[in-house]
N, C-alpha and C positions, 0 to 999 in steps of 0.2 A: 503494500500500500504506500501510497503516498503521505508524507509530511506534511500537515496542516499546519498553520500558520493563521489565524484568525486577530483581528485588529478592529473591534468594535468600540461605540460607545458604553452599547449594553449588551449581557448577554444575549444569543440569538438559539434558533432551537440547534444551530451544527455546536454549541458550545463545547457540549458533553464530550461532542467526535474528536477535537482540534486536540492537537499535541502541546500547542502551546496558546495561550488566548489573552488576549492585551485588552487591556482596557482605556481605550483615549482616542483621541482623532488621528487619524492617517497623514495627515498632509505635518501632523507632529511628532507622530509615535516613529513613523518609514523614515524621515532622515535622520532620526536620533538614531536607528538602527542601521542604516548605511555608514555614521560618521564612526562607530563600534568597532564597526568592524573592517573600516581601510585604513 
């Protein structure tokens, strides 16, 4: 299977599924995660 990765406000019903699940806005959470890890 694949690696989930989930980046919500709130949880949603895949929350359960995700391997990993963030909670916060995308356009905030995705470059704090790009700048991480280069």
């Amino acid at each position: 299977g694949a690696f989930v990765v989930e980046i919500n406000l709130e949880p949603t019903p895949i929350t359960s599924f995700a391997d990993i699940s963030i909670r916060g806005k995308s356009g905030i959470v995705l470059p704090q995660i790009v700048k991480a890890l280069t």
